[in-house]
N, C-alpha and C positions, 0 to 999 in steps of 0.2 A: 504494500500500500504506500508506503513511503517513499519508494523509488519513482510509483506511479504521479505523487505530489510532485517530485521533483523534477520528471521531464515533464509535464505538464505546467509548472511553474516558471521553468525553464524556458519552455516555449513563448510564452508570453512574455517575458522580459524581454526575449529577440526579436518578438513584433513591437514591443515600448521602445527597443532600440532602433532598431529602421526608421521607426514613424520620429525620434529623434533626428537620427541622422539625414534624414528629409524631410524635415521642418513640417511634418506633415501633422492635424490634428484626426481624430477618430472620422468626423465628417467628412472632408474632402473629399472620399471617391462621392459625395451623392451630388456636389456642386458644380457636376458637369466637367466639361475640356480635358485632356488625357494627365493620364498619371505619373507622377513622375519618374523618372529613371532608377531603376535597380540600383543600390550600390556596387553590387555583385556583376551586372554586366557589363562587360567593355563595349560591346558594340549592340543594338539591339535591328534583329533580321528581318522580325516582321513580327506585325502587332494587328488584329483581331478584333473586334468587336462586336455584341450581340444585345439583345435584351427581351426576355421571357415575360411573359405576361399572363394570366390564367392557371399559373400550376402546371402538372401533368398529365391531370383528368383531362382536363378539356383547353388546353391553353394553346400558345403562338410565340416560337421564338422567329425574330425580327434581325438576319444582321444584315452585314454591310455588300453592296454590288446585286441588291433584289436578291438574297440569300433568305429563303422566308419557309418555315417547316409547323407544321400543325401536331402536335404534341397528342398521344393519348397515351393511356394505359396500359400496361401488359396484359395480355388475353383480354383487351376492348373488344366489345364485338365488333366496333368501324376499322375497317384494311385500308382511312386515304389516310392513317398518322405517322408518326414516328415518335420514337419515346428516349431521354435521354442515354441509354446502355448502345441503342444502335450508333447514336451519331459516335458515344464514345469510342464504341467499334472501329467507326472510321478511320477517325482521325489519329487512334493509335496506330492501325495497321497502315494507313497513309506516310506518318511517322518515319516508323519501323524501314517500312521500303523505300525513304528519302535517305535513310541512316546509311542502311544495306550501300545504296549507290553513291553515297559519299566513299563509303570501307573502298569500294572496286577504284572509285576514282583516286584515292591516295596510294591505292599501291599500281597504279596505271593500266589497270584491266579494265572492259567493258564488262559491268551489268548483264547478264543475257534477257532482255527485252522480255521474255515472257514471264519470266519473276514475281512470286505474287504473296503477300501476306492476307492470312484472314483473320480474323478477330472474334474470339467469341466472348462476349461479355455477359458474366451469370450476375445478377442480383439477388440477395437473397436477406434474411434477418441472422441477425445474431447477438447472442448475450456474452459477451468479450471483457475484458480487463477497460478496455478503452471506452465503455460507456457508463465507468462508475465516475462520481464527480470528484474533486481535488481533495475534498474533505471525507475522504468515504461513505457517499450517498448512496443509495440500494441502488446495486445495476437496472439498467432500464433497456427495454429492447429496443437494438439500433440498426441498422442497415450495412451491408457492405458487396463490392462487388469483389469477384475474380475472374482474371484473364486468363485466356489461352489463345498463344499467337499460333499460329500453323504457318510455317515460310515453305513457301516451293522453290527450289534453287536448280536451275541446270548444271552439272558439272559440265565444265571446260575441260582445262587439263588438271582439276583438282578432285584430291580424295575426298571421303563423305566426314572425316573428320576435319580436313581443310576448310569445307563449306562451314562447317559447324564454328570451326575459329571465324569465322568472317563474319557471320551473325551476329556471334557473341560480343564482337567488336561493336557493331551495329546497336546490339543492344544498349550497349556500355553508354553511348554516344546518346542516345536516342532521349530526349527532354520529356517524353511522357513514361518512359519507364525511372530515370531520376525522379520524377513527383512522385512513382508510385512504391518506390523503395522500401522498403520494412512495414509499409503500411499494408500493402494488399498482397495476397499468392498472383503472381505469374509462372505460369510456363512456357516453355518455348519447342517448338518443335522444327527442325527440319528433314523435308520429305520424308515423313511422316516417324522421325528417328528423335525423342527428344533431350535438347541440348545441355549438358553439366556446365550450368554458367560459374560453376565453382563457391566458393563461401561467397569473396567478397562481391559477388553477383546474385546471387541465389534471392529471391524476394518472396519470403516467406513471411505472414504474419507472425511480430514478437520472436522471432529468431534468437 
């Protein structure tokens, strides 16, 4: 319980610290115009934005370039929605396969074009260490998800262990598996063989 206070405690002193170090008060993200710079980034690639309206049931997220998706529920009985787990699907597997073709581009190979990550994103409840309060409040049921990547990879002139270092590279690299580090189980799989991202890769809940 105590260790539980202290990364949780922890944690928050590191957002009282940022919002220090960016002169920033609790309010500001709600008064409009963009956010300010990471301290932690040196360059920033590309920035995003969205805004949700209605919930899940029945809601409307809204972003930028006519990007516009109508939200429902899991087992809704309406097929025109989509529900937060899928878009996550996306964009991790979109990620994923941006990561992969940087790995090919730094050691000067070609990607083979047919290349393909899938995404399965489960939802589910759970009663975990992470949904008791700082002060030892009764746990309360919370939510979480877990991934499973599936890569398809062509061998070139590489082994099926080769392939498997090249992902895990990928994975290493990849800014949605960093968020999701010690917080949620990933697995990874290539052609259909799955990959020992090793300890300091491995992303298992509470490890």
């Amino acid at each position: 319980m105590l260790r539980r206070c202290v990364r949780r405690l922890a944690s928050d002193e590191y957002r009282k610290h940022l919002r220090q170090q960016l002169g920033m008060t609790p309010g500001d993200f709600t008064t409009g115009g963009s956010p300010p710079t990471p301290p932690e980034f040196s360059v920033i690639l590309n920035s995003a934005q969205a805004r949700t309206t209605g919930g899940r049931r029945q809601g409307m997220s809204v972003g930028e370039n006519g990007f516009a998706v109508e939200l429902t529920s899991p087992g809704s009985p309406s097929k025109n929605g989509t529900n937060p787990e899928q878009l996550f699907a996306c964009a991790y597997s979109a990620s994923l396969l941006m990561c992969l073709r940087e790995v090919y581009n730094q050691q000067e190979k070609d990607c083979p074009s047919d290349a393909s990550v899938s995404a399965k994103v489960q939802l589910g409840t759970t009663r975990t260490e992470a949904t008791y309060g700082v002060f030892g409040d009764p746990p309360k049921d919370g939510f979480s998800i877990a991934v499973h990547l599936s890569v398809h990879l062509r061998p070139q002139d590489q082994t099926p262990i080769q392939l498997q270092r090249l992902v895990q590279e990928a994975h290493n690299k990849c800014p949605y598996s960093h968020a999701l580090r010690g917080n949620v189980v990933v697995l990874v799989s290539v052609n259909n063989t799955y990959v020992d991202l090793g300890k300091d890769l491995v992303n298992v809940r509470y490890a």
